[in-house]
N, C-alpha and C positions, 0 to 999 in steps of 0.2 A: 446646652444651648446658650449663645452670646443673649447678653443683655440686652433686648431690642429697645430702639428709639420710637419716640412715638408723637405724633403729632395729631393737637385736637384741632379741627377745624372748625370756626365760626364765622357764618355768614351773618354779617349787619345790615342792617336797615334803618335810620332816623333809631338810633338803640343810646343816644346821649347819655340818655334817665338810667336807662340799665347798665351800661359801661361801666361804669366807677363799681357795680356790686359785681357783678359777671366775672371782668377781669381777675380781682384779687383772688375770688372763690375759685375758677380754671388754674390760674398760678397755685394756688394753695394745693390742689391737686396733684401737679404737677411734681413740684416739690413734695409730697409724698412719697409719691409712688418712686421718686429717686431717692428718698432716704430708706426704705422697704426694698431697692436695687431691682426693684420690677420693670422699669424702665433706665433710659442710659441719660447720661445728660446732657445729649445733644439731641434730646426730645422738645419739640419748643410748642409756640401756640401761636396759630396764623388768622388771625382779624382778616375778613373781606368784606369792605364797602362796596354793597351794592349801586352806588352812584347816590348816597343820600343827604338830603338839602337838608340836614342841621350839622351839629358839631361831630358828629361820629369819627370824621375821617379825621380832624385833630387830635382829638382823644387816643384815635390808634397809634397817628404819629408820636405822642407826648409818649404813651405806652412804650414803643419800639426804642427811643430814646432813653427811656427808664430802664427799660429791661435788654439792653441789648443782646442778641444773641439766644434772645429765649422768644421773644414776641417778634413776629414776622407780619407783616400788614400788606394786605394789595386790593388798589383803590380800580373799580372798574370805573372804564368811561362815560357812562351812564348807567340807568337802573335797567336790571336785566330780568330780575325776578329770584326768587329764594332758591329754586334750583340753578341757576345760570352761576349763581355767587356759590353755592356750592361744591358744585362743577370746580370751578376756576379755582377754588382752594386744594381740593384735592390733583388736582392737573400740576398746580405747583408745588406740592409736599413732594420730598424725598422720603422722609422717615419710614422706618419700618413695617411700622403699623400705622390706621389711621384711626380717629374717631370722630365722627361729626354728629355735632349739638348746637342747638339755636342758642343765640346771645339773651331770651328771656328766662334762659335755665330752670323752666319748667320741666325742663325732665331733667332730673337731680344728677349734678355732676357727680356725686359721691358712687353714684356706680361703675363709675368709668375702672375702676381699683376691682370689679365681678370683670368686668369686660376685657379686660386686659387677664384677668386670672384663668380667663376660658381661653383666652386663645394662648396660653401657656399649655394650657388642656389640649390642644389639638385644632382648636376653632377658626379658621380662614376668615367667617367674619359672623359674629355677634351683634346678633341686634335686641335691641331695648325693645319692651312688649310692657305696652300698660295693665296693671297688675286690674284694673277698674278707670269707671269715668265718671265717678261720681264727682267732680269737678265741672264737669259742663253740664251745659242746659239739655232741656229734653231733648230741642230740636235737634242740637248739635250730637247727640249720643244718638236719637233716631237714623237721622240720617246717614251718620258715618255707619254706625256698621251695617245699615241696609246697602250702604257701599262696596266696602268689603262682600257682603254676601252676594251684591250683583254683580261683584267684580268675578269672584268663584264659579260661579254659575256658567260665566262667563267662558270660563276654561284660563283665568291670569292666576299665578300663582301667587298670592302675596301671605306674609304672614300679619294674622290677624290684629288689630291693634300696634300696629306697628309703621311710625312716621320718619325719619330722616335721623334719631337717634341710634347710630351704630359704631361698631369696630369694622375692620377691614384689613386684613394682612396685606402685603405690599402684594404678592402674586395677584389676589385677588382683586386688588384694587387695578391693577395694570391688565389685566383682564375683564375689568368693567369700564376702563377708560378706551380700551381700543371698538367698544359700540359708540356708533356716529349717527345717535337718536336727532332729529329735526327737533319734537318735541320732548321735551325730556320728563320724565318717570324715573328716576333716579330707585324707589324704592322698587319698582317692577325690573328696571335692568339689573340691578340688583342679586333679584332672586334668581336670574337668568345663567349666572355664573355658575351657577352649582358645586362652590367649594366645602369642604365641609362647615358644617352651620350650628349654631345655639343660639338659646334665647337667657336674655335675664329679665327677670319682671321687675316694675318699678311702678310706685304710686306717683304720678303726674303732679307737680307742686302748681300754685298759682301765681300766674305774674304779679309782682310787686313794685313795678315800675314800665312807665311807657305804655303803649298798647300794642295791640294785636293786629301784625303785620297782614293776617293773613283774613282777611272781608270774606262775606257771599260768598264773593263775585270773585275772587281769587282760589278759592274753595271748587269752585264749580268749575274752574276752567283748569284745576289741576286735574279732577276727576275727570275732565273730559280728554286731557292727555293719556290721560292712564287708561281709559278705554278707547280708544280712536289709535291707541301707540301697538298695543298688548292684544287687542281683539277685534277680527273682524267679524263679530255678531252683527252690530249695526248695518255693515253691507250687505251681509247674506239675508238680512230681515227686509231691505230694501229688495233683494233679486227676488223672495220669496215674494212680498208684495206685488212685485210687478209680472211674475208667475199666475197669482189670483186674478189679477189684472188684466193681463192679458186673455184669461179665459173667460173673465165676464165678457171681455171687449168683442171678444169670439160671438159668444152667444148671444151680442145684441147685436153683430152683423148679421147672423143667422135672423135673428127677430125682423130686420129691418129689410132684407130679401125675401122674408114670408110676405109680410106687409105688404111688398111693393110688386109680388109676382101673383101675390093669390089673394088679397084683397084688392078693395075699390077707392079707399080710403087718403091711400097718400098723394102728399103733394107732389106734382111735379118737380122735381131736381133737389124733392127730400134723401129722397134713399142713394143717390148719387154724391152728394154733401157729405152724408154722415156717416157711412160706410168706408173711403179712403179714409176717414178723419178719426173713426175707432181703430182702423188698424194703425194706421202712423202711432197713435196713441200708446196701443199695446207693445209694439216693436221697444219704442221710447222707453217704457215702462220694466219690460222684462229686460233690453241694454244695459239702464244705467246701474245696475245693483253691480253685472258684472264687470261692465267698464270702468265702474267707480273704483271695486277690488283691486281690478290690476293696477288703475293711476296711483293710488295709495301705494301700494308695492314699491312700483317704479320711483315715484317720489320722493320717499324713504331712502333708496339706495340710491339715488344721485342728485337727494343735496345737501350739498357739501361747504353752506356758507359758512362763514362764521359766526359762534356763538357768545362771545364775549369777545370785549378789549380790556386790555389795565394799562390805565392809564400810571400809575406809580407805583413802587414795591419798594416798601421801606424794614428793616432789621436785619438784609443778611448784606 
C-alpha cells in the first residue's frame, strides 16, 4: 500500500489563546507520523475561520506563511457555526485520508498516530470514543448521554460518546460529502455511510486556553438537528396526538348532539357553534403530523442553498 497523505482539519473560532499551543502540537504530529512513514509528506493542516472577530484569521495567516506548504487556511465570509467550518474544511482537502479535531485539543492529538494505524488495518473511518466524562459537570454528562440514548430509541444510529473527533478515508469522505443535509449532523451523516468502521478510546483533556465555543443554547440546537435531520419520531408523535385528538373531538360532537336532541338544556346556536368547530379542530389535528412528515421530506430534498462562503484561502 502507497503511503497515504493526510490531512487534519481544524475548524476556528475566536481560538487566538489556543492557537499558538494547538498549532505547534498538530505540526508536531504531523511530523511524526512522517518520520514513522505512516503518512507522505504532502500531508498538511488546514485552519478554517469561522468568520471570527478576534485575531485567529492573522495567526492562520502568519502560520501559512511560516509553514508554507504544510498549513493551509480558509477564511469563511461570516460565522456559520462548528459544523459549516467543518464542512468547508473537508470539502476543500484533497488528501487521502482526513481527520477532524477541534482547535481546543481536548481530545488529544496524540491519537491521531491509533487513528491512522487503524485505517492501515482496514478502517474507512475511525472515530475517537471517550474513554469516560469524568471531566464534565453532572448536568453536562446527565444530559448528553440521555441524548445519545434518546437519540437510540429514536431508531439514529450514532456511536456512543462520540463528537466530531474522527478519521475518514477519502472514499468515505467523498461519499459523505455527496449528502446535501439543509441542517447539518455531520456525526449522524456520518454513520450513514457504512464504510467499514472502529473506534479508539481516548481520555478527553481540559481546555487550557480561551473558552468554550460551544453554550446551552448551541448545544440544544445541535441536538435538535440531529433529531429533526435523522428522525421523524417528533412528527409521528404529532400525527399520533392528533389521532387521540381527533377521537376525543369525535366524542364530544357526539356529547353535544345528545345534549341538543334529547335534552332541554342547550342554548340556542350552542350545538351549531361547536360542533363545525370540533370537527375543523380534529381534521387540523390528525393533518398536521402527516402533512408536517411529507413538508419535511420535500424540504430536505429541494433545498439546495448554499451553505458557506470563503472568503480567502491562503498556503497552497
Amino acid at each position: 500500500m502507497d503511503t497515504p497523505s493526510l490531512a487534519i482539519v481544524v475548524p476556528c473560532y475566536n481560538e487566538e489563546e489556543m492557537l499558538p499551543t494547538s498549532l505547534p502540537a498538530l505540526l508536531a504530529v504531523l511530523n511524526q507520523l512522517q518520520a514513522l512513514n505512516k503518512i507522505s509528506p504532502e500531508s498538511k493542516l488546514y485552519l478554517i475561520d469561522d468568520g471570527s472577530q478576534d485575531n485567529t484569521w492573522e495567526q492562520i495567516e502568519q502560520a501559512c506563511e511560516e509553514y508554507r506548504g504544510q498549513v493551509v487556511g480558509l477564511k469563511l465570509s461570516r460565522n456559520r457555526g462548528h459544523q459549516y467550518a467543518l464542512l468547508a474544511g473537508l470539502e476543500n482537502c484533497c488528501e487521502d485520508i482526513t481527520v477532524s479535531i477541534d482547535a481546543d485539543l481536548q481530545d488529544d492529538p496524540s491519537n491521531i498516530e491509533k487513528m491512522v494505524d487503524e485505517y492501515h488495518q482496514g478502517s474507512d473511518v475511525v472515530y475517537g470514543v471517550r474513554a469516560a466524562r469524568d471531566t464534565d459537570t453532572f448536568f453536562k454528562r446527565a444530559t448528553a448521554e440521555g441524548y445519545y440514548s434518546l437519540m437510540r430509541r429514536m431508531g439514529v444510529d450514532l456511536v456512543f460518546n462520540h463528537a466530531d473527533f474522527r478519521l475518514m478515508s477519502r472514499r468515505a469522505l467523498d461519499a459523505m460529502l455527496e449528502y446535501r443535509e439543509s441542517q447539518l449532523f455531520l456525526r449522524g451523516i456520518v454513520r450513514e455511510v457504512g464504510f467499514p468502521s472502529s473506534t479508539v478510546e481516548y481520555n478527553r483533556q481540559i481546555r487550557i486556553a480561551g473558552e468554550s465555543k460551544y453554550p446551552l443554547r448551541k448545544m440544544l440546537s445541535l441536538a435538535w438537528s440531529g433529531i429533526s435531520s435523522f428522525s421523524t419520531a417528533p412528527l409521528r408523535a404529532i400525527t399520533v396526538l392528533g389521532i387521540v385528538a381527533s377521537g376525543l373531538s369525535m366524542l364530544m360532537i357526539v356529547w353535544v348532539l345528545s345534549v341538543r336532541l334529547f335534552g332541554d338544556s342547550a342554548i340556542p346556536g350552542w350545538a351549531s357553534i361547536l360542533t363545525p368547530l370540533l370537527f375543523i379542530g380534529s381534521v387540523q389535528l390528525l393533518s398536521l403530523g402527516v402533512i408536517g412528515e411529507y413538508l419535511a421530506k420535500l424540504y430536505n430534498e429541494i433545498k439546495q442553498r448554499p451553505r458557506y462562503h470563503i472568503s480567502e484561502k491562503r498556503g497552497e
